[in-house]
Every structure is written in structure tokens, then in C-alpha cells.
C-alpha positions as a Markdown table, in Angstrom:
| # | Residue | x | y | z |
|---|---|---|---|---|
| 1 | Unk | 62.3 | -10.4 | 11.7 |
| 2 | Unk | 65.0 | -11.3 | 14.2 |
| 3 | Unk | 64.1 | -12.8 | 17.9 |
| 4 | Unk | 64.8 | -10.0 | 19.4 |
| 5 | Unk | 62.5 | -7.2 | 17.5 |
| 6 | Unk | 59.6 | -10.0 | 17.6 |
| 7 | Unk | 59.5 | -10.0 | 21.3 |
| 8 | Unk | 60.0 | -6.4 | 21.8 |
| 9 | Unk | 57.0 | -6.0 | 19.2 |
| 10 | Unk | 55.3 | -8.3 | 21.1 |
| 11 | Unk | 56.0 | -7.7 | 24.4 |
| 12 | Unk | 54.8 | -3.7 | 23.5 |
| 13 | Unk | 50.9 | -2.1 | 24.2 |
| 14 | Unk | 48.5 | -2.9 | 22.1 |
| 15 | Unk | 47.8 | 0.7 | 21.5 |
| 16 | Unk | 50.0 | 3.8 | 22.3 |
| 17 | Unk | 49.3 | 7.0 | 23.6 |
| 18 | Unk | 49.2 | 8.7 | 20.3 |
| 19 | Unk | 47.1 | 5.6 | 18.7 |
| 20 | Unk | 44.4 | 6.6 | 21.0 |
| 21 | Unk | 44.4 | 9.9 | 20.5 |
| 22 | Unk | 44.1 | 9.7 | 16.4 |
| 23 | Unk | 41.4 | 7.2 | 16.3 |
| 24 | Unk | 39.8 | 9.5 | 19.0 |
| 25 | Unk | 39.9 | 12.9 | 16.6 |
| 26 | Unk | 39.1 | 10.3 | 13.5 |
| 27 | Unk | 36.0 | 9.7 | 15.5 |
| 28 | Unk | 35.0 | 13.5 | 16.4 |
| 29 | Unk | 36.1 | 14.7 | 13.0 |
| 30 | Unk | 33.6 | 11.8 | 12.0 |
| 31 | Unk | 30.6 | 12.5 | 13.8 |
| 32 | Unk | 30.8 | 16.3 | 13.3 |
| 33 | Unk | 30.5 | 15.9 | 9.7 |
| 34 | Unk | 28.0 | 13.7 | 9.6 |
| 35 | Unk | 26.2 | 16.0 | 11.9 |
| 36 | Unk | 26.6 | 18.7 | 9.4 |
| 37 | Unk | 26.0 | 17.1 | 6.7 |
| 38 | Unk | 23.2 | 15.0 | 7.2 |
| 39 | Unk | 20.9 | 16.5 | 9.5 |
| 40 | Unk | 18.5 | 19.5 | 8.1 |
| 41 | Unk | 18.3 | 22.6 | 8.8 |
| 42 | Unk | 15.5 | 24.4 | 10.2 |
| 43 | Unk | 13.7 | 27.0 | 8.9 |
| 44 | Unk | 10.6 | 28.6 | 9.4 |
| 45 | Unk | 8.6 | 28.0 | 6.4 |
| 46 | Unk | 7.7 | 31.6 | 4.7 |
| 47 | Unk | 5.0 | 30.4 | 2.3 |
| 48 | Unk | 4.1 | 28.1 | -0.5 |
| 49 | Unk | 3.0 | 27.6 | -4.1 |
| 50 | Unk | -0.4 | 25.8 | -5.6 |
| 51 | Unk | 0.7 | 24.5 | -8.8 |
| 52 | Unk | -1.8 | 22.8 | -11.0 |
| 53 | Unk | -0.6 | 20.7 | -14.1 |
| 54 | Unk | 3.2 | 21.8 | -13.4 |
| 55 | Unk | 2.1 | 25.6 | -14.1 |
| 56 | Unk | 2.1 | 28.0 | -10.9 |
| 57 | Unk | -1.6 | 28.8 | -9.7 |
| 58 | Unk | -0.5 | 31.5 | -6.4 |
| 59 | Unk | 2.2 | 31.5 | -3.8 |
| 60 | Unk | 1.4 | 32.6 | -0.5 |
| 61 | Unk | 4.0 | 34.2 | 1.5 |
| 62 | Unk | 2.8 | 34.7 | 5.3 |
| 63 | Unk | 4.4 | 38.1 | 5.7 |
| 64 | Unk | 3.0 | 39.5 | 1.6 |
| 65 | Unk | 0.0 | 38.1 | 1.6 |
| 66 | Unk | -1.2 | 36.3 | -1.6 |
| 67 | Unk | -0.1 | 36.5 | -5.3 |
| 68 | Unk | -2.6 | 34.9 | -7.9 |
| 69 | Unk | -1.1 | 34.4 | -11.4 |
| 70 | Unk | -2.6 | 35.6 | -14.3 |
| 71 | Unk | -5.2 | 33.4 | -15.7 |
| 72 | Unk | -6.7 | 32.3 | -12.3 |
| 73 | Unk | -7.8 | 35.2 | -10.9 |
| 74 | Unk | -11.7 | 33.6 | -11.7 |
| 75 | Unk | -10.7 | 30.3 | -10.3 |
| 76 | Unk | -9.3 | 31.1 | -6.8 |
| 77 | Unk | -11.4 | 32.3 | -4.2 |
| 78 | Unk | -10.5 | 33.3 | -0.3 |
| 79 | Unk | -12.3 | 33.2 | 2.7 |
| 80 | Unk | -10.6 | 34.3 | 5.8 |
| 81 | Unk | -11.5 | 32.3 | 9.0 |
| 82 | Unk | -10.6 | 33.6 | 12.6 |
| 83 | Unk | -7.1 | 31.5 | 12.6 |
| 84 | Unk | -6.0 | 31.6 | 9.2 |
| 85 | Unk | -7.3 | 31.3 | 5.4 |
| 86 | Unk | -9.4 | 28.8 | 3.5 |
| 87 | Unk | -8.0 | 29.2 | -0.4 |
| 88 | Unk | -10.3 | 27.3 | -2.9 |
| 89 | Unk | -9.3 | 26.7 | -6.3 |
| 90 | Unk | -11.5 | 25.7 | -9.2 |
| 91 | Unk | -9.8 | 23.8 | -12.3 |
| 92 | Unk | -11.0 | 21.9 | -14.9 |
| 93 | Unk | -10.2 | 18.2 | -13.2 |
| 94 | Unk | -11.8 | 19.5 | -10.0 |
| 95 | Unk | -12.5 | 21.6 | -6.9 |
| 96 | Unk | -9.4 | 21.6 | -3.7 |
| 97 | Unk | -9.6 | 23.9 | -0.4 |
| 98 | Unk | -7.2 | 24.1 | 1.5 |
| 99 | Unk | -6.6 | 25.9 | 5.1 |
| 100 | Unk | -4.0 | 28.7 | 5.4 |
| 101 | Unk | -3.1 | 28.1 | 10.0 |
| 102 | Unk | -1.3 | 31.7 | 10.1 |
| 103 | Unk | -0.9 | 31.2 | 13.8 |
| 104 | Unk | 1.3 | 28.1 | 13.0 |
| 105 | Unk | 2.6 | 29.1 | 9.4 |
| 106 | Unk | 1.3 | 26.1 | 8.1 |
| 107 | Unk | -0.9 | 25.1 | 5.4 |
| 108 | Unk | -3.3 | 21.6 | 4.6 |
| 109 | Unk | -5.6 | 20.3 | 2.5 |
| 110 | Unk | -8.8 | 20.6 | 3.9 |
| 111 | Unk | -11.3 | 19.1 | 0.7 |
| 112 | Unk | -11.1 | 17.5 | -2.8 |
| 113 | Unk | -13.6 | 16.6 | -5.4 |
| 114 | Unk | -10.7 | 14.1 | -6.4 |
| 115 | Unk | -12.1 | 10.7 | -5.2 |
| 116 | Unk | -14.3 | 8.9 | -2.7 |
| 117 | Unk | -10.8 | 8.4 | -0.5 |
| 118 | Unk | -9.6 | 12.0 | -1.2 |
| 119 | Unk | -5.7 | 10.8 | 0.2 |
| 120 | Unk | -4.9 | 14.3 | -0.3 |
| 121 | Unk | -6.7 | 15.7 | 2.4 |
| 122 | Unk | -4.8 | 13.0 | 5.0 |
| 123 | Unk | -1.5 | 14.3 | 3.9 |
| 124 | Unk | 0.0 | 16.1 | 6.8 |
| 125 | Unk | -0.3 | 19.9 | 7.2 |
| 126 | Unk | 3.1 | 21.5 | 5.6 |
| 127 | Unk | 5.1 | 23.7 | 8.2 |
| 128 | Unk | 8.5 | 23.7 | 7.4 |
| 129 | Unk | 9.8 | 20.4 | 8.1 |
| 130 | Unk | 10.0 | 19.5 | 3.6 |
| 131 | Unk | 7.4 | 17.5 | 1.4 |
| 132 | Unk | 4.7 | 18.2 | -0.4 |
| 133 | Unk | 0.9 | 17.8 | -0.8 |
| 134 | Unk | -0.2 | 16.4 | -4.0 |
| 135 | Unk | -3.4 | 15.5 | -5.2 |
| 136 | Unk | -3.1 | 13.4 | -8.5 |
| 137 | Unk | -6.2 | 13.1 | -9.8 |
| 138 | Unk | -6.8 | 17.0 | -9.7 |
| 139 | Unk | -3.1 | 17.5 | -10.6 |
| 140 | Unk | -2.8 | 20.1 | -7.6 |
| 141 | Unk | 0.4 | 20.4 | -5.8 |
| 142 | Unk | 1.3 | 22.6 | -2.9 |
| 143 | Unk | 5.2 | 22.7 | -2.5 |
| 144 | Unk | 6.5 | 24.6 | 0.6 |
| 145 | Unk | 8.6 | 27.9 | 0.1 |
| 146 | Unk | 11.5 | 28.3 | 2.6 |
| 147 | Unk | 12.0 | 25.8 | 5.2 |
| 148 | Unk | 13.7 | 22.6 | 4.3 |
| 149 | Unk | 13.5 | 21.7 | 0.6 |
| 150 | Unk | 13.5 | 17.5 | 0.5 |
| 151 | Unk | 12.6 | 16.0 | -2.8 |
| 152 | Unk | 9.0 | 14.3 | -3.1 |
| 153 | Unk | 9.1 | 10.6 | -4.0 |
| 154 | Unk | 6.9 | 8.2 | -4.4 |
């Protein structure tokens, strides 16, 4: 590089104009995909399932009502409360209730036969935000319908 294109280099900005102005967009274009990308959704949940042993039990939907598979009709029994629905469900590994909140469209474990800690029933109430509540011993799982879906782990 000759003398004189050194100094002129040299004795330029740091950053031009139109420097600025592409690492600006790079950075908006950035941001706004990551915002759309990786931030969920939200949606009201509009029910759930029970499964027990991988095999569906019911699904309650908070504008239908509930739908007991065949097979379990015996084993599921309802009692309606003044704010929402207390579902009970009878297998062989053990006894769960939980409680149907229709006012917040959200459901929880409320009891388990399970074990003397009964984690389950300290598993936060599902209302749309993803997860699931699962209780191991009993092999109950109740997986949110609608609302964000976000893989269990753990």
C-alpha cells in the first residue's frame, strides 16, 4: 500500500454513515427475530387430557364439557363444586383428584394415594402457560390442550 492511500485510510472515520446504518438494521432485524422466534405465544388453555399408563382416560374441554373414554366410565367420578370441578379417578396403582377452577380455566392436582410426599399435588395448577402434571407412581398424567405446548423434561 503506497504512503499516500495509508494516510488517507488512516486519516478517514472510523465508521461511515452507511456503516452505522447496517450494523443498526443487522441489530433490529436481530432482535425481531429472536422476539419471534423465541418467545411463546399465549393462548388460553381450552382443556386437558388425564392419561394413565400412556393410554387416554378423558379430556376436558371448558367450553364441551367432559369426554370419558371407553373403559373408564366405572373409574371416573365428578363432583361439581361452586368454582369449578373435582374429577377423581380410580386405577389399579391408585386413587388422584384433581380440581377443575372454571373461573380461571385451570386445572391441579388436588390428592394422591401415590406416596407419603404426594409431589404431584405441589406441581403448579396448569393454565396455559405449557407443562404438565405427572404423578409417577400412579402413572397419571394431565397434559394441557391448547395454550402453549412445551415438552416435559425431567
Amino acid at each position: 500500500m503506497s504512503g499516500k492511500a495509508f494516510s488517507r485510510v488512516r486519516g478517514g472515520k472510523f465508521f461511515k454513515r452507511a456503516d452505522i446504518i447496517v450494523y443498526v438494521l443487522i441489530a433490529v432485524v436481530s432482535i425481531v427475530l429472536l422476539l419471534v422466534f423465541l418467545l411463546p405465544k399465549e393462548e388460553d388453555l381450552t382443556g386437558f387430557e388425564i392419561t394413565y399408563d400412556g393410554a387416554r382416560v378423558l379430556t376436558y374441554e371448558f367450553d364441551g364439557g367432559l369426554d370419558v373414554e371407553d373403559g373408564y366410565l366405572d373409574r371416573v367420578s365428578i363432583e361439581k363444586n361452586d368454582g369449578g370441578v373435582y374429577i377423581t379417578l380410580t386405577t389399579d396403582d391408585g386413587v388422584n383428584t384433581c380440581f377443575v377452577d372454571l373461573e380461571r380455566r385451570s386445572v391441579k392436582m388436588t390428592d394422591a394415594d401415590c406416596s407419603v410426599s404426594k409431589d404431584c399435588t405441589y406441581m403448579p395448577a396448569l393454565d396455559g402457560d405449557g407443562g404438565a402434571i405427572i404423578c409417577v407412581p400412579n402413572r397419571i398424567r394431565i397434559i394441557p390442550v391448547g395454550g402453549i405446548s412445551s415438552p416435559v423434561t425431567g
